[in-house]
SEKOL-414462 format. One record per atom (N, C-alpha, C): atom name; residue number from 1; x, y, z; residue in three letters. Coordinates in steps of 0.2 Angstrom, whole numbers, plus 5000, padded with zeros to 4 digits. Layout:
atom|seq|c1|c2|c3|type
CA|NUM|X|Y|Z|ALA
...
END
This chain:
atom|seq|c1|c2|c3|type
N|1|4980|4905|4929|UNK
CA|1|4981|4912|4930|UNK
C|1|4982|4913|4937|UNK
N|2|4986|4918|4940|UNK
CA|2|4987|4919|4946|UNK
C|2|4981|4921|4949|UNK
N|3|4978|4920|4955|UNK
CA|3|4974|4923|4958|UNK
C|3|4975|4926|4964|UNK
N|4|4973|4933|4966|UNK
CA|4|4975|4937|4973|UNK
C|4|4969|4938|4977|UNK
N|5|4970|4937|4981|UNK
CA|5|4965|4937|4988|UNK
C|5|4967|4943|4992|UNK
N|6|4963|4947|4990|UNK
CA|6|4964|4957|4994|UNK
C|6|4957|4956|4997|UNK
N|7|4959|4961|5003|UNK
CA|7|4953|4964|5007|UNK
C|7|4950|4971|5006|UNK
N|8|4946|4975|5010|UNK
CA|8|4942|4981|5007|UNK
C|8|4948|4986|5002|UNK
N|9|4944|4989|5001|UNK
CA|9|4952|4994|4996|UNK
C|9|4951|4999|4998|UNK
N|10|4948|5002|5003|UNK
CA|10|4946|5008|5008|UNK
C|10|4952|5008|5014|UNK
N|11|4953|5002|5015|UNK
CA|11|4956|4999|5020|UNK
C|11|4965|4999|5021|UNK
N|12|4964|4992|5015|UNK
CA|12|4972|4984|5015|UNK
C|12|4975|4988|5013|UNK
N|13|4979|4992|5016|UNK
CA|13|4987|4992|5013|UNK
C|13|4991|4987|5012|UNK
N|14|4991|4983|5015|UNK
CA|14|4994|4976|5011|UNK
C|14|4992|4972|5005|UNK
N|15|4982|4974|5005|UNK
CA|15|4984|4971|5001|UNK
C|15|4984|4975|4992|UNK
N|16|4985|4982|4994|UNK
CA|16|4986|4985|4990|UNK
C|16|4993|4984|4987|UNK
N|17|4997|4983|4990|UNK
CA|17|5004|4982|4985|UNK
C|17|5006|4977|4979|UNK
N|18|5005|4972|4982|UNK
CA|18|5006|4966|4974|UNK
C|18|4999|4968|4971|UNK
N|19|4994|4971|4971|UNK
CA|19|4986|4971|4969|UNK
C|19|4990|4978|4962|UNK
N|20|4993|4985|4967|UNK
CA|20|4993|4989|4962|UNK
C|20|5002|4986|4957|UNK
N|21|5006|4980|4959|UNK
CA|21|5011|4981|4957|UNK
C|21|5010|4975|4948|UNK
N|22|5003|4970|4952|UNK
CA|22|5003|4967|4945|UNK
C|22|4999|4971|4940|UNK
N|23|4996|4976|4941|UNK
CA|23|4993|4979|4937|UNK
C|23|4998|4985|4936|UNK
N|24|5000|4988|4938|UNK
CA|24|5004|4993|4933|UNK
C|24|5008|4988|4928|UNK
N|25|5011|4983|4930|UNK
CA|25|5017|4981|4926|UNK
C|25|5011|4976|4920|UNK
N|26|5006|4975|4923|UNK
CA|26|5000|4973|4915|UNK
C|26|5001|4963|4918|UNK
N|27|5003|4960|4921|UNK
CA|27|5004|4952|4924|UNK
C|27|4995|4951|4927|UNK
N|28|4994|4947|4921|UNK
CA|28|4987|4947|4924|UNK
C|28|4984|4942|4928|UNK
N|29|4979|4941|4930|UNK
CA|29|4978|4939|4939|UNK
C|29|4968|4941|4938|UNK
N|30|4966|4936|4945|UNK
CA|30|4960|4937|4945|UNK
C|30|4961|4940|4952|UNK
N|31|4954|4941|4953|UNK
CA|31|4956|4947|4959|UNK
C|31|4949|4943|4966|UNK
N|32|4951|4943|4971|UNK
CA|32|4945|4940|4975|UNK
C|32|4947|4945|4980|UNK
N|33|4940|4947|4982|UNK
CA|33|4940|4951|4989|UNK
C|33|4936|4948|4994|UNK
N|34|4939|4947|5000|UNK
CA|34|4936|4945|5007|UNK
C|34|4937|4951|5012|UNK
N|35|4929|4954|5013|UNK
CA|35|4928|4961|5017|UNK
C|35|4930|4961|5024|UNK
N|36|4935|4963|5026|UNK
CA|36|4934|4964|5034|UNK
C|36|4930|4964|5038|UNK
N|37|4927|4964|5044|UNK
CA|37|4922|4966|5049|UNK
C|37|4915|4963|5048|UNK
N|38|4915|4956|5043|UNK
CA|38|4909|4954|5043|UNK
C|38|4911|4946|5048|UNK
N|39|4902|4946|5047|UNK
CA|39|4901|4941|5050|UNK
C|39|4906|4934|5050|UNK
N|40|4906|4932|5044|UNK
CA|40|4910|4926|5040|UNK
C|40|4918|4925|5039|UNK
N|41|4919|4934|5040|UNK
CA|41|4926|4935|5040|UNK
C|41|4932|4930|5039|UNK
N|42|4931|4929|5047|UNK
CA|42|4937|4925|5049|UNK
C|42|4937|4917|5044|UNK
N|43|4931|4914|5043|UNK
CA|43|4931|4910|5039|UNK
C|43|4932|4910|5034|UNK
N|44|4931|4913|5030|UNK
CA|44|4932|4918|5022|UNK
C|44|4940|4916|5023|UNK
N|45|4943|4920|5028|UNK
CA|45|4950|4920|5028|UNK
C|45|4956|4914|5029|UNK
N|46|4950|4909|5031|UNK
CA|46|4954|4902|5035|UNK
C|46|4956|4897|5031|UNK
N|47|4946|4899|5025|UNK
CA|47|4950|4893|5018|UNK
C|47|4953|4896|5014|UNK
N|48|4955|4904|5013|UNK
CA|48|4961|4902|5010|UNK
C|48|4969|4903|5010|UNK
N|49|4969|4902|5017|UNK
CA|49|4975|4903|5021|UNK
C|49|4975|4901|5028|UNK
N|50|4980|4898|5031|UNK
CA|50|4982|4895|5036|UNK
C|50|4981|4901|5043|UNK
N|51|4987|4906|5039|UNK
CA|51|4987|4913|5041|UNK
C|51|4980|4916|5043|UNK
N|52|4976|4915|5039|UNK
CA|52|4970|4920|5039|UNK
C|52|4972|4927|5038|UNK
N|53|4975|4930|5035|UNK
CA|53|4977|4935|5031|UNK
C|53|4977|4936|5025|UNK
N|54|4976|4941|5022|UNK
CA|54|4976|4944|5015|UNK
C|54|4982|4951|5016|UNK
N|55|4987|4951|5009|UNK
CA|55|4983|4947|5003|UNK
C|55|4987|4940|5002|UNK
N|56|4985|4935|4999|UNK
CA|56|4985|4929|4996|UNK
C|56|4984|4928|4989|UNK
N|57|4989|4925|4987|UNK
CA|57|4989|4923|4979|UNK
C|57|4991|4915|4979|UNK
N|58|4986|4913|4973|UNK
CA|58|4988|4907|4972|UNK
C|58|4987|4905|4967|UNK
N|59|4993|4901|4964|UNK
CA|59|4993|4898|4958|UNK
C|59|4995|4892|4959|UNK
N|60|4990|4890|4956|UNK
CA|60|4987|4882|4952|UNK
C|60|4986|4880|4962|UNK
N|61|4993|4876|4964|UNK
CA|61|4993|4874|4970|UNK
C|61|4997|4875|4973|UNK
N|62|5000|4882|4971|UNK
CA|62|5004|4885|4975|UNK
C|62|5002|4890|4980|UNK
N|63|5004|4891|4985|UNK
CA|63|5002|4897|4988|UNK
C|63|5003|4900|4990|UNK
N|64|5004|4907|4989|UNK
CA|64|5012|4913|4994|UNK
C|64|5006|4919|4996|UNK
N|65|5008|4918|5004|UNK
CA|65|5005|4924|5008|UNK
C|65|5011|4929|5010|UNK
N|66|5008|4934|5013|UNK
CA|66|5013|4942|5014|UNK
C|66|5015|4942|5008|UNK
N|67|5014|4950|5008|UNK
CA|67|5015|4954|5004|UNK
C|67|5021|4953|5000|UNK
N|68|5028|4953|5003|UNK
CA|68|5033|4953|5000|UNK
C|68|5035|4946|4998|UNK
N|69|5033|4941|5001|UNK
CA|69|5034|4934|4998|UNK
C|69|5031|4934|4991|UNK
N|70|5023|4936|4991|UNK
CA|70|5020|4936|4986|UNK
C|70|5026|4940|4980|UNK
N|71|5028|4946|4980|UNK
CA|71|5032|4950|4976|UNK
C|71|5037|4945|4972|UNK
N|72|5041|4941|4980|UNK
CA|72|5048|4941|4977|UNK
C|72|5045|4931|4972|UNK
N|73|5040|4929|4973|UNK
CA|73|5036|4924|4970|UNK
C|73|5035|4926|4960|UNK
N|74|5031|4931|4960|UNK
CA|74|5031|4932|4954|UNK
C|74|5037|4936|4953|UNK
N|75|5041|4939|4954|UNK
CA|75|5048|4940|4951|UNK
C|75|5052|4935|4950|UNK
N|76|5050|4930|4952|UNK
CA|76|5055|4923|4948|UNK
C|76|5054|4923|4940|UNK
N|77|5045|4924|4939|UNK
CA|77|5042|4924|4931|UNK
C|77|5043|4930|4927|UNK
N|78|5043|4937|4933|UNK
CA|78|5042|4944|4930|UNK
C|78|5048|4947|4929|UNK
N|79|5055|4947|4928|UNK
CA|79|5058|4950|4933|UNK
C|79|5058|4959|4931|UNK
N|80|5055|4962|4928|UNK
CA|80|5053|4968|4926|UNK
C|80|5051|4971|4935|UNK
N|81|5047|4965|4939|UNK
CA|81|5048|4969|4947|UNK
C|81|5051|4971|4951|UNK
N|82|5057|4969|4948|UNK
CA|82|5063|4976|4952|UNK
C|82|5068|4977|4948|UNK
N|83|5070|4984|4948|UNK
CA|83|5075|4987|4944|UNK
C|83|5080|4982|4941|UNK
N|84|5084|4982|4934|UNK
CA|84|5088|4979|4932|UNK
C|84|5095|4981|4934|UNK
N|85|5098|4986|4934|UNK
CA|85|5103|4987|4937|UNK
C|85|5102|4984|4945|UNK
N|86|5111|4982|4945|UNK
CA|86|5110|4978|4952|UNK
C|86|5111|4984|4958|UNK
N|87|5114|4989|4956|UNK
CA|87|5114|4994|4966|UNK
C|87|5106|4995|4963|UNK
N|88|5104|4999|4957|UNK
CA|88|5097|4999|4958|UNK
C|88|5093|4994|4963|UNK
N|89|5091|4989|4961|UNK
CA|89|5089|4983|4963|UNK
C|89|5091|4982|4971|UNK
N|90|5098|4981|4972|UNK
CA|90|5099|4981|4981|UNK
C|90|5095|4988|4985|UNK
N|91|5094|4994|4981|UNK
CA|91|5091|4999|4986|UNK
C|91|5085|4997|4986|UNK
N|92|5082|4997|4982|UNK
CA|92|5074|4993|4978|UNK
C|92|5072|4988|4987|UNK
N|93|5076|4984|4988|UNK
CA|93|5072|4979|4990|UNK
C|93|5076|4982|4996|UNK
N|94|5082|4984|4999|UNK
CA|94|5084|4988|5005|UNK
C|94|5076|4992|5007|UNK
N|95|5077|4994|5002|UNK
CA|95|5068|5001|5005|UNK
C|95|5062|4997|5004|UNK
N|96|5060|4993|5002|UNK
CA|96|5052|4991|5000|UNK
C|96|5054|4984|5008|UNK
N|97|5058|4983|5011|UNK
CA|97|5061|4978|5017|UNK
C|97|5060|4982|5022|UNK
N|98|5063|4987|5021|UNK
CA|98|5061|4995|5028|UNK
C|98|5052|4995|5029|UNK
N|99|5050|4998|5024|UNK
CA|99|5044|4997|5023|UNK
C|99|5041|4995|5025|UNK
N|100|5040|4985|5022|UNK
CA|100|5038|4979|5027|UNK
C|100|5039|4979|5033|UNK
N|101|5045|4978|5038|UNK
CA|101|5046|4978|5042|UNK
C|101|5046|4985|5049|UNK
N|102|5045|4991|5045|UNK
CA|102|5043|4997|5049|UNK
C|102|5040|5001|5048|UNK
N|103|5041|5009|5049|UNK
CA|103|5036|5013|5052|UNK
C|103|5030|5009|5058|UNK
N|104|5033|5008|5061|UNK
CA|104|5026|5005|5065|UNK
C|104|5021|5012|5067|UNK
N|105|5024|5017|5069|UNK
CA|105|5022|5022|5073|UNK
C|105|5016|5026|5066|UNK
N|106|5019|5027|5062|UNK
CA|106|5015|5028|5054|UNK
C|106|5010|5025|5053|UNK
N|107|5009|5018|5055|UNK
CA|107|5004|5013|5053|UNK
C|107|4999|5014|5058|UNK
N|108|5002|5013|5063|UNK
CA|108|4997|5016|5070|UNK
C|108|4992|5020|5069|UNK
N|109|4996|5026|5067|UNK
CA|109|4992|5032|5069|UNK
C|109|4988|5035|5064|UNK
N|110|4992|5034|5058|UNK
CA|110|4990|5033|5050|UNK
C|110|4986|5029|5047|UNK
N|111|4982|5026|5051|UNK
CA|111|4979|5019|5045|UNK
C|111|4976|5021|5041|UNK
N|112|4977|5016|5034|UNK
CA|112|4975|5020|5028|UNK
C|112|4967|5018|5027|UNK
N|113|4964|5022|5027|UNK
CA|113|4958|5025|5025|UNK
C|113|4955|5031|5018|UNK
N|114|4956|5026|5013|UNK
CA|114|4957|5031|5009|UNK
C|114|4953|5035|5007|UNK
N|115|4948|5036|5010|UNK
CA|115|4939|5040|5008|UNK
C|115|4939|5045|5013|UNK
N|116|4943|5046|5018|UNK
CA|116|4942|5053|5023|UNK
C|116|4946|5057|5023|UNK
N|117|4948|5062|5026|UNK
CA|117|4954|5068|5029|UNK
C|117|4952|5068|5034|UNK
N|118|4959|5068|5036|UNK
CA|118|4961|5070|5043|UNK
C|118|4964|5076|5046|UNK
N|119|4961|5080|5050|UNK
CA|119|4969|5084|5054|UNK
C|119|4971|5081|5060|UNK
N|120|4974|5081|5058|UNK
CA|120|4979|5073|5065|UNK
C|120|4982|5080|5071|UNK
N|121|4980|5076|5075|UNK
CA|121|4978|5081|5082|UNK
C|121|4985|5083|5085|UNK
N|122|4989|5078|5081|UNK
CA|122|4998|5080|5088|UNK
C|122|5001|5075|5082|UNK
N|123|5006|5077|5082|UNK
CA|123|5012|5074|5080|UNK
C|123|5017|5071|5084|UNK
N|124|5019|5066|5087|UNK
CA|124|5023|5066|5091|UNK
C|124|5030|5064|5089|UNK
N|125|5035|5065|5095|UNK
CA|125|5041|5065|5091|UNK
C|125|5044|5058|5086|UNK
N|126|5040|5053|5091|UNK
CA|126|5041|5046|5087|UNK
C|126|5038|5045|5077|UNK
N|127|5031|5047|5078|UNK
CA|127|5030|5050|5071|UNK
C|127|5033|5055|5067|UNK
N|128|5035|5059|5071|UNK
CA|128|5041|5066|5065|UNK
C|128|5044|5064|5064|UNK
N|129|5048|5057|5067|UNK
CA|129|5053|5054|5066|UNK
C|129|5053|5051|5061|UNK
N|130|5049|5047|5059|UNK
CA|130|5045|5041|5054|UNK
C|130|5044|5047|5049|UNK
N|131|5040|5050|5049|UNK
CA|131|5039|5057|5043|UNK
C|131|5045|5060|5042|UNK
N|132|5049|5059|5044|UNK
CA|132|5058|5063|5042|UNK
C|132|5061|5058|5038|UNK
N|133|5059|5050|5041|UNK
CA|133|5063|5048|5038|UNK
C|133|5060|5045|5032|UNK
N|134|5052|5045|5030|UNK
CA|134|5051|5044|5024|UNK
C|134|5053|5049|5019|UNK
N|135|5053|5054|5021|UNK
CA|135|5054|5061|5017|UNK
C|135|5064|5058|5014|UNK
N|136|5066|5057|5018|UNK
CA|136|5072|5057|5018|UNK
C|136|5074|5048|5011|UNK
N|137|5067|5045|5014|UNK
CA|137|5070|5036|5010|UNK
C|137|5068|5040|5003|UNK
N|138|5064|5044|4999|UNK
CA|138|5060|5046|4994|UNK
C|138|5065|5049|4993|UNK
N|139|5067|5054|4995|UNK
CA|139|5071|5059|4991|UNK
C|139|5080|5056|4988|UNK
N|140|5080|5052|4994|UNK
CA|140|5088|5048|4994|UNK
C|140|5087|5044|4987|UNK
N|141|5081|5040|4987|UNK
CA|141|5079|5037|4979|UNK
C|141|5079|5040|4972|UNK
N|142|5075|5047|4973|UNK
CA|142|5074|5050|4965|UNK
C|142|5081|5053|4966|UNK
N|143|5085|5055|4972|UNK
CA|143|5090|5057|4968|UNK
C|143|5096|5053|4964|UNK
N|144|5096|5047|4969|UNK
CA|144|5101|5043|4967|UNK
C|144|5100|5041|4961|UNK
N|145|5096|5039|4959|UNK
CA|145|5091|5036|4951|UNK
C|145|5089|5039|4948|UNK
N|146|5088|5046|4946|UNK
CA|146|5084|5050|4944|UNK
C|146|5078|5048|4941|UNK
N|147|5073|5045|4945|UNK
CA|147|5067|5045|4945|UNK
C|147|5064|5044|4939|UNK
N|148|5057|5045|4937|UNK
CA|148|5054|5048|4940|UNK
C|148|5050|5045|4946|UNK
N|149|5052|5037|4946|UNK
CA|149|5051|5033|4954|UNK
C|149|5056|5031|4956|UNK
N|150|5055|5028|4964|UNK
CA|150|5061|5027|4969|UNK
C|150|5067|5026|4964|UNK
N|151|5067|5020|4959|UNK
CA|151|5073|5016|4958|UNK
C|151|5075|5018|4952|UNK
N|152|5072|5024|4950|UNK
CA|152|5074|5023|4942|UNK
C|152|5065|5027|4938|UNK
N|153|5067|5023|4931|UNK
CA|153|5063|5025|4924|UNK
C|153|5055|5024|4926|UNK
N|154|5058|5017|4929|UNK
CA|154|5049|5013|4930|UNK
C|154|5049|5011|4936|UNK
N|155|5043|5010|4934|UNK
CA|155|5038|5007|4942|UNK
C|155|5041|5001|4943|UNK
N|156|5042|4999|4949|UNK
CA|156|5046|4994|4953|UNK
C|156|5042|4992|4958|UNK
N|157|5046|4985|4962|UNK
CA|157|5041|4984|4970|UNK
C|157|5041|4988|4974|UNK
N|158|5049|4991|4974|UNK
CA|158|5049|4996|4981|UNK
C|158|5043|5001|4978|UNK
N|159|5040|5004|4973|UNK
CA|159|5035|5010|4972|UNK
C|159|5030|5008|4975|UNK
N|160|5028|5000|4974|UNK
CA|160|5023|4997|4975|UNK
C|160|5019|4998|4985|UNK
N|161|5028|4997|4986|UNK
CA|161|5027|4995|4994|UNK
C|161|5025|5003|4999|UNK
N|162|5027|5010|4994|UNK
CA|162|5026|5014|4995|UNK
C|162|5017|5017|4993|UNK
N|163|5015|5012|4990|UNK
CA|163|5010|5014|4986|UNK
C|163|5004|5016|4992|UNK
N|164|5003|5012|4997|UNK
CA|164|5000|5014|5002|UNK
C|164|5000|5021|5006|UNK
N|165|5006|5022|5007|UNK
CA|165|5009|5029|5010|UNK
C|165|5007|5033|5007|UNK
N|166|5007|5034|4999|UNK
CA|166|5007|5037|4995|UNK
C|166|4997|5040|4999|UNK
N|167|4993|5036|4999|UNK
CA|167|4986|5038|5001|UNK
C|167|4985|5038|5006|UNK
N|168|4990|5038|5011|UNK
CA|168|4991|5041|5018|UNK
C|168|4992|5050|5017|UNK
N|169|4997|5051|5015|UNK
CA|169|5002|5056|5013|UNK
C|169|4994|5063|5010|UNK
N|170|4989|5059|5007|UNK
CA|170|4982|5063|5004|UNK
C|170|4977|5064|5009|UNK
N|171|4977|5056|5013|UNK
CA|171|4973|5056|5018|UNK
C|171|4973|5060|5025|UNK
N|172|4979|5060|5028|UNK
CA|172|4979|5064|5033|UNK
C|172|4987|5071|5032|UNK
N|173|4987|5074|5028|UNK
CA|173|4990|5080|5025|UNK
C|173|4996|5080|5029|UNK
N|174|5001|5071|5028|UNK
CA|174|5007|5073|5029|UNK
C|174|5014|5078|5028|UNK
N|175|5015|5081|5033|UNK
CA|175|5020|5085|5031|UNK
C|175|5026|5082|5027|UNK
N|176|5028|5085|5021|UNK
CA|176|5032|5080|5017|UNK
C|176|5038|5086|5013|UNK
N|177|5045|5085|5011|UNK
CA|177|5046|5091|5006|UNK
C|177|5043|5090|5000|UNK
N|178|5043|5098|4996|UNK
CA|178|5039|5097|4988|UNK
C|178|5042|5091|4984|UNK
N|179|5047|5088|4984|UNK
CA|179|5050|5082|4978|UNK
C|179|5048|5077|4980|UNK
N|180|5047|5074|4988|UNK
CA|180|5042|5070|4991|UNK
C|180|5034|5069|4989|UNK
N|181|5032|5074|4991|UNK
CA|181|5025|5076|4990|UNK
C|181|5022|5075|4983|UNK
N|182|5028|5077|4978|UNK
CA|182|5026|5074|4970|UNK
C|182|5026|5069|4969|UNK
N|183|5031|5065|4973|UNK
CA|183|5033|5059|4971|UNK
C|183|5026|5054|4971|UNK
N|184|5023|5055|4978|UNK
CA|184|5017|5056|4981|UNK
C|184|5011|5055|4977|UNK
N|185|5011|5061|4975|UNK
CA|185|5004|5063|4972|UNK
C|185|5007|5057|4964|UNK
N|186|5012|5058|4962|UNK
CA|186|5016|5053|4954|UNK
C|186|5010|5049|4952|UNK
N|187|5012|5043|4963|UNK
CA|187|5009|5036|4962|UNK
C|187|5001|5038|4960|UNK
N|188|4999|5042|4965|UNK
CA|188|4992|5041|4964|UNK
C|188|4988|5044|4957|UNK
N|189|4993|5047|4956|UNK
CA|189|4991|5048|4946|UNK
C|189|4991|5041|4942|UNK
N|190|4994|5036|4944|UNK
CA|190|4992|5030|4940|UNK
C|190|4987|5028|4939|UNK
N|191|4985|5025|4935|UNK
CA|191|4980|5022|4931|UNK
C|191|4978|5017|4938|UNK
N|192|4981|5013|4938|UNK
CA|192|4978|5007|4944|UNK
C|192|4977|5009|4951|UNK
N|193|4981|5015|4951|UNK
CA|193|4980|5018|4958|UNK
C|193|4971|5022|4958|UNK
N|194|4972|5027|4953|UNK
CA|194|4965|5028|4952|UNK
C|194|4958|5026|4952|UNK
N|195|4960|5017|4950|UNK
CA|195|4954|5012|4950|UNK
C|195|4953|5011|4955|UNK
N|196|4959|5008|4962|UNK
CA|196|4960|5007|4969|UNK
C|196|4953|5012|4971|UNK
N|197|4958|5019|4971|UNK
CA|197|4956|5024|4973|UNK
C|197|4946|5024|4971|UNK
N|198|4945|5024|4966|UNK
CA|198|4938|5026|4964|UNK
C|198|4933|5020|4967|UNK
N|199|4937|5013|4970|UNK
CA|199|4933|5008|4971|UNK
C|199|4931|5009|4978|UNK
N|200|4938|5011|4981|UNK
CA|200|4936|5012|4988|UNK
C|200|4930|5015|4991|UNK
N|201|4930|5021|4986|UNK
CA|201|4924|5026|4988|UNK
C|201|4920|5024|4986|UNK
N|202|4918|5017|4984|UNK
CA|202|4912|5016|4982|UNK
C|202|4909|5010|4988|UNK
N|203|4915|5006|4991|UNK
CA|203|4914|5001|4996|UNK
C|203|4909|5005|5002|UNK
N|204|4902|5002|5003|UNK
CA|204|4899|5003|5009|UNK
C|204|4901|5001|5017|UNK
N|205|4903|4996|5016|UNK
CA|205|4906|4989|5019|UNK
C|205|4912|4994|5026|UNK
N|206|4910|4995|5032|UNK
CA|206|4913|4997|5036|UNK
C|206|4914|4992|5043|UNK
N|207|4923|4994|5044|UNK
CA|207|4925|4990|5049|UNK
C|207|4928|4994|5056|UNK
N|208|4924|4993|5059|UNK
CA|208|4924|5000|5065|UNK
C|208|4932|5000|5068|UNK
N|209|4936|4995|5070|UNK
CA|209|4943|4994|5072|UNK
C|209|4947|4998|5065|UNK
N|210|4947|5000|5061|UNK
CA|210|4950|5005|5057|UNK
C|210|4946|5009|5056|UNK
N|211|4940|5011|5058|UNK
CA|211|4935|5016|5060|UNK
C|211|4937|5020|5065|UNK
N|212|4939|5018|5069|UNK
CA|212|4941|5021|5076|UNK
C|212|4950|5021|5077|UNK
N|213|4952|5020|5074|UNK
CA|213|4960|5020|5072|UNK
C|213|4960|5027|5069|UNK
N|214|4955|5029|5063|UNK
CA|214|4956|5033|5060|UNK
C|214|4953|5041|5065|UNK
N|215|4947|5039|5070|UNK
CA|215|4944|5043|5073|UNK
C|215|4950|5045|5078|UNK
N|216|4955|5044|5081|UNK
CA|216|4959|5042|5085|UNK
C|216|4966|5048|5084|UNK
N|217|4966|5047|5077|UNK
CA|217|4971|5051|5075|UNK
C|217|4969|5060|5075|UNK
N|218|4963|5060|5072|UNK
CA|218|4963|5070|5073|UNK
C|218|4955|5070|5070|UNK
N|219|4953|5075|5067|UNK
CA|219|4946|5076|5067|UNK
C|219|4946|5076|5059|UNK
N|220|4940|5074|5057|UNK
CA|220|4939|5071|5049|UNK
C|220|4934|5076|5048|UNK
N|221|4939|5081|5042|UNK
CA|221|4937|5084|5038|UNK
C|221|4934|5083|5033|UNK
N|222|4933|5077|5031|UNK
CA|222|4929|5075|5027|UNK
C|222|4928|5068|5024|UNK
N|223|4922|5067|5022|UNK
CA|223|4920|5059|5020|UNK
C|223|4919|5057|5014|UNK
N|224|4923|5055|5010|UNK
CA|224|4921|5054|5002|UNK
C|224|4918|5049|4999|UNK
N|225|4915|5044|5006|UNK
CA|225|4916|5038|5003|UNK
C|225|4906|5037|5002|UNK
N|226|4905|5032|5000|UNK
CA|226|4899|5031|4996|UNK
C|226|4896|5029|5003|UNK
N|227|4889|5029|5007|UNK
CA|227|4883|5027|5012|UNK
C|227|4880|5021|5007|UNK
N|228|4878|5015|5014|UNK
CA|228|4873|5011|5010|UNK
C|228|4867|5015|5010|UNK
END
């Protein structure tokens, strides 16, 4: 059986993507988590990866790190992970590749912390810009496909790679249009997103370098996450 290596779920937007893409699609997998900001961490992270990253999945004696390796890995077996139609599929992996390799300014200033709110103190032009053009990749998707996600009928990778955003978009009150913002809330109606979501607040386990990322961005209206 496949096995993935993800870190706090409060946290990993990385390693939420193939985490929420093998479970919505039902591709079963054992799940190991290695917490950030402890002691052992970095060791945790070394035997089972070169990288020292999460997530990580490995099968039998195989073994694929980054997020988007690990995807396009099990869609050799799955191919249900990206749309069947082929322009579907090229926007698919066109947008879940933007994703991967962008928004920097998003992720910055954004880090995903799923248990608090924020009101983010300034918006700058570099982030309105990243927020315009999310607003802009979601919308260009449901209309082109007619939805109800990015590519079409079902859940795909690209939904996956957005699955993160999606708890950003709740966490700090991105301004987004209403077909965006649905889209948004869609993901977080999922069943696997709800587990993500319910585990997080349950994690005590706090790692100050996304503590202070999130303190950085505006003032937290609120804490919903569980105290040891």
């Amino acid at each position: 059986m496949l096995e993935l290596y993800i870190a706090n779920k409060n946290y990993s937007s990385w390693s939420l993507r193939p985490w929420v893409l093998l479970r919505e699609l039902g591709i079963p997998f054992t799940e190991h988590t290695i917490l950030f900001g402890q002691q052992d961490t970095q060791v945790q992270l070394r035997a089972v990866s070169g990288a020292a990253k999460v997530p990580c999945l490995r099968d039998e004696d195989t073994l694929v790190w980054d997020s988007l390796a690990i995807v396009e890995y099990v869609a050799e077996d799955y191919p249900q992970v990206w749309p069947r139609e082929r322009a579907a599929r090229a926007w698919a992996r066109s947008a879940a590749a933007e994703m991967h390799s962008g928004f920097f300014t998003l992720r910055d200033v954004c880090t995903m912390n799923c248990g608090i709110r924020v009101a983010l103190k300034a918006i700058s032009p570099a982030l309105r810009r990243e927020f315009d053009r999310l607003d802009e990749l979601w919308t260009e998707g449901l209309e082109c496909f007619g939805g109800p996600f990015l590519a079409g009928e079902t859940f795909s990778a690209v939904d996956a790679f957005f699955a993160p955003v999606a708890f950003r978009v709740q966490t700090y009150g991105i301004p987004l249009s209403g077909r965006a913002l649905a889209y948004a809330a869609r993901l977080r109606e999922l069943v696997p997103m709800q587990e993500w979501y319910a585990a997080a607040l349950q994690e005590t386990a706090r790692d100050e370098p996304h503590e202070a990322e999130a303190r950085a961005a505006g003032e937290w209206t609120a804490d919903f996450r569980r105290t040891a």
